[in-house]
MARMI-802069 format. One record per residue: z, x, y of N, C-alpha, C in turn. Coordinates in pm, whole numbers, plus 50000, padded with zeros to 5 digits. Layout:
<rs>
ZXYZXYZXY...
</rs>
This chain:
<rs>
161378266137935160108266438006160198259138139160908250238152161238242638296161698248338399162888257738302163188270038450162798280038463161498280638362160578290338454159708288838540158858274438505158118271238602158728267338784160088263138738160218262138860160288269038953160718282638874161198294638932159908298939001158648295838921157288299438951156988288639077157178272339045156808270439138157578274139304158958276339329159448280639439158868290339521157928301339368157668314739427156518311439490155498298939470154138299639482154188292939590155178280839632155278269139704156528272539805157288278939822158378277139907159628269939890160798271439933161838269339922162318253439873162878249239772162758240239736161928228039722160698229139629159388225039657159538205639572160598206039481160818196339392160858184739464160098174439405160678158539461161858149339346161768154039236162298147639172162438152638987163528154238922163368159038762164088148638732163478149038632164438138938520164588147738352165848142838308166088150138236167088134738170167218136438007167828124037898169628133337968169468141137983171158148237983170918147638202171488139138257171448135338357172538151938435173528158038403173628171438436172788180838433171678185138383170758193738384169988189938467169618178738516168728172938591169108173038762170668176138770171418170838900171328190038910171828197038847171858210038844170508218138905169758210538801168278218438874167748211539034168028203239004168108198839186168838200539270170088208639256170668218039356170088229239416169278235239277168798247039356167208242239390166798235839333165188233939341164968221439421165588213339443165128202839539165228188539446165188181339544164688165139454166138159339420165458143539403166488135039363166688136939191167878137639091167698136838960167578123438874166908123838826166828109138714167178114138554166948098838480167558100138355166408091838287165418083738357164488070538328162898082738389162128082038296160678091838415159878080038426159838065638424159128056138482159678051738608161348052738588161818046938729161798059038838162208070638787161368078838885160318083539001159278081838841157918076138959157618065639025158468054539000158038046539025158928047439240159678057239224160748057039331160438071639397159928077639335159298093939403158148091039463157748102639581155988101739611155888116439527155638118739402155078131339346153818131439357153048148739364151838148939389151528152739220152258165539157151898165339051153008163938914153048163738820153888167638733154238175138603155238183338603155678189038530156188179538389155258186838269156568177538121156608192338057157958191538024158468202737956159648198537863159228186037770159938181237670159608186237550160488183537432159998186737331158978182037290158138186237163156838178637169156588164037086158038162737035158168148236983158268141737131158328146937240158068137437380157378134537469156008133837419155298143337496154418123037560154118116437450153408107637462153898098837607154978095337590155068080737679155728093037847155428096837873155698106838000153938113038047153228117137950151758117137992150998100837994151438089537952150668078137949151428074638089152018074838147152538070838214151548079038405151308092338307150818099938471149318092338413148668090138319147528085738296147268077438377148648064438389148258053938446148658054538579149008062838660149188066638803147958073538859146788075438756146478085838808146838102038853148148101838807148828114938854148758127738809148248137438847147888150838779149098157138689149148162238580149958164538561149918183538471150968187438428150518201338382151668200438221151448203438118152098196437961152018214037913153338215737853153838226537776153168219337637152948235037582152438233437420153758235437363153608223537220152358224337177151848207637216150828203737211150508189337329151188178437248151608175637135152298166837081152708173036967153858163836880153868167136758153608163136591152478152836650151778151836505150538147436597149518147136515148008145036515147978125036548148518116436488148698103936569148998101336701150308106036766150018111436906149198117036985148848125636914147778136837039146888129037040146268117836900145018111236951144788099637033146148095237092146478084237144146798091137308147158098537273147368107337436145578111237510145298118037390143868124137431142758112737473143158106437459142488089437437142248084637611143778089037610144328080437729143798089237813144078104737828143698111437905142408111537983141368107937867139808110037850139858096437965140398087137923140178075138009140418074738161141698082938142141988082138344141508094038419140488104038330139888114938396140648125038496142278122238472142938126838561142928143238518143188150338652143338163538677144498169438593144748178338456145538182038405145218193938335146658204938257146748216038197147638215638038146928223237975148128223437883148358240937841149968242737921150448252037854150108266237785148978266237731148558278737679148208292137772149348296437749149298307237887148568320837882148528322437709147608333837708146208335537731145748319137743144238320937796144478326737976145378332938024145588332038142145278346638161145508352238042145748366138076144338372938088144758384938173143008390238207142418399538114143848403838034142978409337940142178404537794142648391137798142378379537693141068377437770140438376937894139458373537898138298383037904138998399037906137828411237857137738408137708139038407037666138838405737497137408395237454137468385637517136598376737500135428385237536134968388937652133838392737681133408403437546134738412137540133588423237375133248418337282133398401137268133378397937130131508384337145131258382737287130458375037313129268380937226128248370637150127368374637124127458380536928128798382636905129028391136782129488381036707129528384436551129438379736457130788377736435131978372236459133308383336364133498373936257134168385736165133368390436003135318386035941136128386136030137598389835995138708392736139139668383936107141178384536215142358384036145142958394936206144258396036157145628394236227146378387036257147728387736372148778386536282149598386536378151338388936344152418383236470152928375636469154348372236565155298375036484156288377936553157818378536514158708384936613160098374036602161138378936650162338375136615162978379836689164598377436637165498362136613164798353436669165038333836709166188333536601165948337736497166968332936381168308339136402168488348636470169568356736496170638353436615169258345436745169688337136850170678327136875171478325236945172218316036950171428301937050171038294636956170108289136988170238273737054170228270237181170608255437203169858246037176168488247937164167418243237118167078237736992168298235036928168158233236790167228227036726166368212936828165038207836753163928220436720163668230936771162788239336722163058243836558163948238436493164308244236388164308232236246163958225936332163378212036251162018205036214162038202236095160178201936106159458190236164160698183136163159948164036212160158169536381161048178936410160658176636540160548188436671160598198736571160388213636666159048217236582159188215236481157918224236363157968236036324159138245536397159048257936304158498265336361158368278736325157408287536354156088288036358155748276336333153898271836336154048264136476154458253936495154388243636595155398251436731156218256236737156078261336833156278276036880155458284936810154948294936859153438301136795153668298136695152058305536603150508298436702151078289836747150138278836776149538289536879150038295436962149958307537051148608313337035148868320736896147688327336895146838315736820146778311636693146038303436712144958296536790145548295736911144488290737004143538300537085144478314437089143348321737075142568331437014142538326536885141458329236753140588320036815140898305436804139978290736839139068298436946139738302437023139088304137192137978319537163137968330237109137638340937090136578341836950136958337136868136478338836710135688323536655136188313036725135288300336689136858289236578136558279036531137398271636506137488279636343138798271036339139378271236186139298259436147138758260236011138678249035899139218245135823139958256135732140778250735646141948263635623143208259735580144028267335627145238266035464145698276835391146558272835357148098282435345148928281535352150218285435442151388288535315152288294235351153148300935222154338304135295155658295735308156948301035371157968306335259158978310235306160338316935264161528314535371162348315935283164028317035362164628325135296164458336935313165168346735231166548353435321166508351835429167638351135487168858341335533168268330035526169158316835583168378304935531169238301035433168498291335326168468276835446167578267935372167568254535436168538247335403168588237835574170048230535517169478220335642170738211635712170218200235762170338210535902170788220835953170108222336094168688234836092168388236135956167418247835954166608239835809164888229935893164218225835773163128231535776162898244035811161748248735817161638265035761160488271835725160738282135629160958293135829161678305735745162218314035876160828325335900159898322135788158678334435799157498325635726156828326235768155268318235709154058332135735153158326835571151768338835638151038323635630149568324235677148538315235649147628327035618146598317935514145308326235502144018314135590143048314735638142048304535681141048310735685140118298935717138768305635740138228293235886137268304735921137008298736044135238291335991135058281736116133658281236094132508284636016132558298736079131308306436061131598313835929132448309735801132728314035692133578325435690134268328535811134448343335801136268338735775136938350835722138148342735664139588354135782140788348835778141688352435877143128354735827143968360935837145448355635790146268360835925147328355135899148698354936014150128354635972150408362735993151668364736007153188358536114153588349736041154688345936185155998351136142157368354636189158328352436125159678356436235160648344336242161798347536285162858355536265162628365336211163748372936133163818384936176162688390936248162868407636305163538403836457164158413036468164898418236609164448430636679163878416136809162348428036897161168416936899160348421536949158968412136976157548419436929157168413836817155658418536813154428405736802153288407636890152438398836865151078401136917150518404636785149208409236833147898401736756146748405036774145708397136735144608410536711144228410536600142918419936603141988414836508140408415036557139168412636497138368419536440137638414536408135948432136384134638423836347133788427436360132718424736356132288437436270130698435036248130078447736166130448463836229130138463736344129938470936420131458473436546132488462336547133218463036634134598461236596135898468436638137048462536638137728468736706138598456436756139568457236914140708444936855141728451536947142948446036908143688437637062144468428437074145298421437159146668425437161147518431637194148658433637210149798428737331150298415937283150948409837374152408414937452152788422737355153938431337354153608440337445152818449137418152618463637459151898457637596151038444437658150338444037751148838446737741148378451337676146668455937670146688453437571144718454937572143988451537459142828464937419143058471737351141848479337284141138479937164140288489337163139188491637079138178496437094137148495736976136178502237000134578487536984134088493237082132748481437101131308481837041130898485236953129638488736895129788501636966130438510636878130708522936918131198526037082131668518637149132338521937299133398520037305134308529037368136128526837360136378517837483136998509137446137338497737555138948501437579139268495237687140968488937697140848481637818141868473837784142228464837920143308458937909144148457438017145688453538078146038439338145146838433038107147348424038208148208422738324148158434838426148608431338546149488421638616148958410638564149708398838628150378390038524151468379038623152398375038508150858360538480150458361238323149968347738307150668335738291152168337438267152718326438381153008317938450152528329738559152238321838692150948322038729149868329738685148268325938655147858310538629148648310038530148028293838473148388279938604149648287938625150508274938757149628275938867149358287338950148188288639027146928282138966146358283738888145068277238889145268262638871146238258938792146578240138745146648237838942147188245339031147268238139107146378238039209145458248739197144518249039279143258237839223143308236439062142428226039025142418209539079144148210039101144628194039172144038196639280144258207239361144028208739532142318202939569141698210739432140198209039473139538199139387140658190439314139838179539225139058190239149139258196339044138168204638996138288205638861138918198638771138998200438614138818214638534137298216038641136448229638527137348240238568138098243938653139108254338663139888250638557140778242938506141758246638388140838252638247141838259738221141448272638092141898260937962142348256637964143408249037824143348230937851142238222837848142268208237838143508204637711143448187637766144238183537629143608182237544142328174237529141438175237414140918187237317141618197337361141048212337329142168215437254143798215137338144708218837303145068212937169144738200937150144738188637009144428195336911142768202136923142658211936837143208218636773143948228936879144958240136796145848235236752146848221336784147888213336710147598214536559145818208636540145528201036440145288213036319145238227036376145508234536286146738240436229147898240636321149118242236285149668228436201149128220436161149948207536139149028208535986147908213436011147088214335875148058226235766148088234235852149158247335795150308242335744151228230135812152358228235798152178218135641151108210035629151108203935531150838213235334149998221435408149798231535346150928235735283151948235635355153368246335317154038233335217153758219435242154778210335192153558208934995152418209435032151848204734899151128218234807151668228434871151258242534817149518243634807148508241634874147898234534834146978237834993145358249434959144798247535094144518233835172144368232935293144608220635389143328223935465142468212735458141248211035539142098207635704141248213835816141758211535961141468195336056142218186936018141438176436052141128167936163140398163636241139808160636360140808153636418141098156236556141928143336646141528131536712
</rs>
């Protein structure tokens, strides 16, 4: 995700726009500042403390998320945080804490609120009851040759809940209203657990949201190819999200809808995080941290779920 944004920010900002990366592997850090600009570090306090940055990028894992956002807290420094916003519910409430306190200008990550057709989707659903949601992710990750190996760990990638389900998740939260209680069911029927694989390779959840109405999901690393879609209904309505395919259709109290995403969301979200710094404007970001906590706090409810077999109430940050 770091070298995409950068790639995004060059495209939005001009030719080497970077003041400074830091990275624990001090080669990745010297590398990306060949092509992108900036001095490299290995320390992100001595950094800032030695950069003039206007905003910042964290694109650590999410066991890293805390002492790199307390740090822009206490600069005041705007900053923009890849999901998922931490990786347990003690963090995020100590981050969100901090955040709330320095009122500083920030984003988190959730890029599909970016998309335009996520925000017609929203509009057919304003006003309606929904009664039932159904999604599905999956792809090939397990097949991948993967450098990333913390994603495959539960203390510190989370699996297919923590860092990708969370995805849609957040927008059920955002479209359909919150989830309450959640309980979750994995397998390894292809690649048993061992010490570099502690997490199941396919999970469903069943939940229910708020408004009593109940949901299930599908995640799983094991197909080769990409599917990920989201579909609802109401009495009267159902329309579907298709992240794969690009559009979203259905039918609206009897009216055929569709709608497309055009643009990369992306670089949607990077544009607006930075037009929100430009104009001091908070209410432009789509995805707060206090919001984003939320959707954590349902994937982490799921994840406990999977360890005590056993539905999992969603619990507050």
């Amino acid at each position: 995700m770091a070298q995409r944004h950068l790639k995004t920010l060059t495209s939005l900002l001009g030719e080497k726009p970077v003041a400074a990366v830091c990275d624990t592997d001090r080669a990745k850090a010297s590398a990306a500042c060949a092509t992108y600009g900036g001095a490299a570090y290995e320390d992100v306090a001595l950094m800032l403390k030695a950069e003039p940055i206007d905003v910042m990028f964290i694109c650590t894992p999410p066991f890293a998320r805390e002492e790199p956002i307390k740090l822009c807290c206490r600069k005041g420094l705007p900053f923009f945080c890849e999901k998922p916003p931490a990786a347990d519910l003690k963090a995020a409430g100590k981050i969100a804490e901090a955040v709330a306190k320095s009122g500083v200008v920030h984003s988190v990550g959730f890029m599909y609120r970016h998309a335009e057709m996520v925000e017609e989707f929203k509009r057919w659903f304003e006003g309606q009851v929904v009664t039932s949601a159904v999604s599905q992710m999956a792809c090939g990750l397990l097949f991948e040759p993967d450098s990333l190996g913390w994603r495959k760990l539960a203390d510190q990638g989370g699996g297919p809940l923590l860092d990708q389900a969370i995805n849609l998740v957040d927008i059920i939260r955002l479209v359909a209203g919150e989830i309450v209680e959640v309980h979750a069911f994995g397998s390894n029927q292809l690649t048993p657990r061992s010490e570099t694989l502690t997490v199941p390779e396919t999970v469903t959840l069943a939940y229910r949201l708020a408004n009593g109405a109940v949901g299930c999901h599908y995640h799983s690393w094991t197909q080769k190819g990409w599917t990920c879609q989201l579909e609802l209904r109401t009495a009267d309505s159902r329309a579907s999200l298709d992240f794969a395919a690009g559009k979203a259709d259905g039918t609206i109290k009897g009216e055929a809808k569709t709608a497309g995403s055009p643009k990369d969301y992306y670089v949607t979200e990077i544009e607006r995080f930075l037009q929100a710094v430009r104009e001091k404007n908070p209410a432009l970001v789509r995805s707060t941290y206090a919001d984003a906590a939320k959707s954590l706090a349902v994937v982490l409810a799921a994840s406990r779920s999977l360890e005590t077999g056993k539905p999992e109430r969603v619990k507050e940050v």
